[in-house]
C-alpha positions as CSV (number, residue, x, y, z in Angstrom):
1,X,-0.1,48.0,17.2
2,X,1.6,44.6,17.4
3,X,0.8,42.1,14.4
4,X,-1.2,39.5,15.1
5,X,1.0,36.4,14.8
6,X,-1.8,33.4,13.9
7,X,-3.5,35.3,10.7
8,X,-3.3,33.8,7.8
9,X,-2.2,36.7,6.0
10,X,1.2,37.0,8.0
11,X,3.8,34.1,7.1
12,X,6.7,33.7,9.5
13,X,8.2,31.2,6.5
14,X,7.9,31.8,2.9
15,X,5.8,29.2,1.0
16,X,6.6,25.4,0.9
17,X,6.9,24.0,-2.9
18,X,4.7,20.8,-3.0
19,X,8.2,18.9,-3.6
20,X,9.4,20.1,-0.5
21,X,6.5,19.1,1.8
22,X,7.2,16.5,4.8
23,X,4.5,13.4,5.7
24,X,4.5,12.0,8.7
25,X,3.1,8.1,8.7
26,X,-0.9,9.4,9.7
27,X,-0.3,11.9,6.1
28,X,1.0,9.6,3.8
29,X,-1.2,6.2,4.8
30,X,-4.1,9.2,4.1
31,X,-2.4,10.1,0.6
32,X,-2.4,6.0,-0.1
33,X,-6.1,6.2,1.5
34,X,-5.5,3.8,4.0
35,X,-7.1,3.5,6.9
36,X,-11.0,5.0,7.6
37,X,-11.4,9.1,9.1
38,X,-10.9,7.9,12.4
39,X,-7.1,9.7,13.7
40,X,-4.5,7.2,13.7
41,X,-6.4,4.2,11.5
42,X,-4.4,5.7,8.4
43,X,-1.0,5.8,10.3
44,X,-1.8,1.9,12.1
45,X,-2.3,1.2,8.4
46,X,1.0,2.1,6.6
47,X,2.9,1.0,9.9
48,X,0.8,-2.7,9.3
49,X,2.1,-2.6,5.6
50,X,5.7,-1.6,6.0
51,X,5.5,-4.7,8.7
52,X,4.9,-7.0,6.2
53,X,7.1,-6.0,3.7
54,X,4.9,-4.1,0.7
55,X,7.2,-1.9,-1.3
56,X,7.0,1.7,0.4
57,X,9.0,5.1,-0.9
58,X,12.1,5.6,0.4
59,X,11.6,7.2,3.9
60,X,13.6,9.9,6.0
61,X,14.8,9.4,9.6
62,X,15.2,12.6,10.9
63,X,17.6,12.5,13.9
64,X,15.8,14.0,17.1
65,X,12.0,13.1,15.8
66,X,10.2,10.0,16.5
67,X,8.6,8.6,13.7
68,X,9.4,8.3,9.8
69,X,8.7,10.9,7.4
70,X,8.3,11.1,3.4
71,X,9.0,13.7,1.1
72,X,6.5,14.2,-0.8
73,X,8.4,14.6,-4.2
74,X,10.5,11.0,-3.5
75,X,6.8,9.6,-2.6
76,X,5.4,11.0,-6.4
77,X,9.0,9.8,-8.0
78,X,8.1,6.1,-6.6
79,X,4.7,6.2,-7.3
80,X,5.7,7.1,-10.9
81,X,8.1,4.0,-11.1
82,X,5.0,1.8,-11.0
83,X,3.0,3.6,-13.4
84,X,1.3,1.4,-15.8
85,X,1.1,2.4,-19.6
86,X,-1.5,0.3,-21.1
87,X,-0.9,2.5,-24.2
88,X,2.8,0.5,-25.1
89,X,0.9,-2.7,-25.5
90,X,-2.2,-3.0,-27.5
91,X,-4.0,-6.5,-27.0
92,X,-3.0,-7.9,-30.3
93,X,0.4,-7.2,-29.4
94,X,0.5,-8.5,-25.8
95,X,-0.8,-11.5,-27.6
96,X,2.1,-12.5,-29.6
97,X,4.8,-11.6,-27.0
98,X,6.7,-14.8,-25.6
99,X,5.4,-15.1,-21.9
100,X,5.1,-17.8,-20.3
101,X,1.8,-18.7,-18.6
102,X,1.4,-18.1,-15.3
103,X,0.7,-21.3,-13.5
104,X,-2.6,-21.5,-11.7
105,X,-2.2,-22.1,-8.1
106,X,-3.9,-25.8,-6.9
107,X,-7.2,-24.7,-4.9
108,X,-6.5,-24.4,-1.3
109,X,-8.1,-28.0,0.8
110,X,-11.1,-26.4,3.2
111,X,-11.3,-27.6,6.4
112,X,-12.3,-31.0,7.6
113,X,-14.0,-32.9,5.9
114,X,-17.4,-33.6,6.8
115,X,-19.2,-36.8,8.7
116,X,-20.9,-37.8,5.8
117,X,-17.7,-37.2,3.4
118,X,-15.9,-39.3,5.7
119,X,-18.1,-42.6,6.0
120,X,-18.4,-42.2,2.1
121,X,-14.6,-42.0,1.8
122,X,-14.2,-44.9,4.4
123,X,-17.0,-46.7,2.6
124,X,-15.4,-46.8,-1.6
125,X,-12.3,-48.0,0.2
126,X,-13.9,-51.5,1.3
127,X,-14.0,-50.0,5.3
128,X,-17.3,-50.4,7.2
């Protein structure tokens, strides 16, 4: 009896370690949850990202295969590198530490002003 090739009981490979596991651009903007359950939202997502310049793990080109892929240990190592640890600082501490304060950006002008903004404006200047 030959053995039947797609059960999941027979493994052609041996297992993969979770270190050693490949994402292609649709897996890893689904890791970062970007993107909605529609196929390909997740992958349009990173690609918009890495377009703009946001920090992104290092990434492996893989001569031969379109596309970029992560390793998923190197995308756990980076992801660790921004780790917060809210522990080191209490508040009383973060308090006396010499920062300087961050300077509040002026408030962005709307649009155009309106009619009745206008003929006020043109009207405390002495216009008619």
């Amino acid at each position: 009896m030959r053995p039947n090739h797609l059960s999941p009981h027979h493994n052609a490979l041996p297992q993969q370690k979770a270190a050693d596991v490949l994402l292609d651009a649709e897996q890893l903007g689904r890791f970062f949850n970007l993107g909605t359950a529609r196929d390909g939202t997740a992958r349009a997502a990173l690609n918009m990202r890495i377009s703009r310049g946001h920090p992104m793990p290092p990434c492996i080109d893989i001569p031969g295969m379109s596309g970029r892929r992560w390793l998923l240990s190197s995308v756990i190592q980076w992801l660790q590198a921004y780790q917060r640890d809210d522990r080191r600082h209490s508040a009383d501490e973060q308090f006396h530490l010499n920062v300087a304060p961050v300077a509040e950006k002026p408030a962005r002008r709307r649009g155009r002003p309106t009619k009745s903004e206008s003929l006020a404006r043109r009207h405390a200047m002495g216009g008619s």
